[in-house]
C-alpha positions as CSV (number, residue, x, y, z in Angstrom):
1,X,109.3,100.4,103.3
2,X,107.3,103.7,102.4
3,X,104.8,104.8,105.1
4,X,101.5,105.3,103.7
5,X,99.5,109.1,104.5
6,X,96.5,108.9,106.2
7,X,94.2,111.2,104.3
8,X,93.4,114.8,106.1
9,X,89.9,113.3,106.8
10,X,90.5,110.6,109.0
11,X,93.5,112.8,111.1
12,X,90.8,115.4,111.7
13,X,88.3,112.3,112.9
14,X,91.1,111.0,115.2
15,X,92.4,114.1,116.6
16,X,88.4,115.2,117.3
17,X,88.2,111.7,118.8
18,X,91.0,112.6,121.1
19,X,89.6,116.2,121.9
20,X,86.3,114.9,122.9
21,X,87.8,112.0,124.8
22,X,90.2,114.1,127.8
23,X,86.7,116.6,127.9
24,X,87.5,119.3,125.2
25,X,84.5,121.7,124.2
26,X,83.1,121.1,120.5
27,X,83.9,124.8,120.5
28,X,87.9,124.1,120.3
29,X,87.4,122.6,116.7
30,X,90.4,124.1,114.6
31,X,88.5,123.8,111.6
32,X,86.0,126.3,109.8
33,X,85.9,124.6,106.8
34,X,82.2,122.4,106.5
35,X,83.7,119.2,105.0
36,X,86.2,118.9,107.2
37,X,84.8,120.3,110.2
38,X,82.7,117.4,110.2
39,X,84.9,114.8,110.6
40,X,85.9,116.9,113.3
41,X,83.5,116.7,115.0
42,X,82.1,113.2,114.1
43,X,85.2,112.0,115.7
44,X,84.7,114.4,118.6
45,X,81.4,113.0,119.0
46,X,82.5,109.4,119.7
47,X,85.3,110.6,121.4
48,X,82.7,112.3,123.5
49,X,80.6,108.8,123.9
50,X,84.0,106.8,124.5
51,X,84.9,109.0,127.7
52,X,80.9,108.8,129.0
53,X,81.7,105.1,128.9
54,X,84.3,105.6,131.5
55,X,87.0,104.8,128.3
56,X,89.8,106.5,128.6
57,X,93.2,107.4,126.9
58,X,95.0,104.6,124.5
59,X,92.4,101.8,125.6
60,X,90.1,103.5,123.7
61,X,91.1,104.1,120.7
62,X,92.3,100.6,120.3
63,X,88.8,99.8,120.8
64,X,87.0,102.0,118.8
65,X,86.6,100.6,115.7
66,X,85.7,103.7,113.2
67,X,89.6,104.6,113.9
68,X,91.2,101.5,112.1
């Protein structure tokens, strides 16, 4: 069975979910493009909420619903 891609939006959303999750700076974002830069650091953003909520690693992104 083929894998499906995840389209480069939603990677960028998960992987700024992750970098705001373990603490990163919004400043670390690898991406200067706007588009894309903003899913960045939408996912960063809720990673950033998930970790305030005393979340933490796989628990929460199982639980965080904008990831699925």
């Amino acid at each position: 069975m083929k894998r499906q891609k995840r389209d480069r939006s939603s990677i960028l959303f998960n992987r700024g979910f992750t970098a705001g999750l373990v603490g990163k700076s919004k400043d670390e974002c690898p991406v200067t493009l706007g588009e894309l830069r903003n899913h960045w650091l939408s996912g960063w953003r809720e990673g950033r909420e998930a970790h305030w909520d005393g979340q933490s690693g796989v628990s929460a992104i199982h639980i965080n619903p904008s990831l699925h």
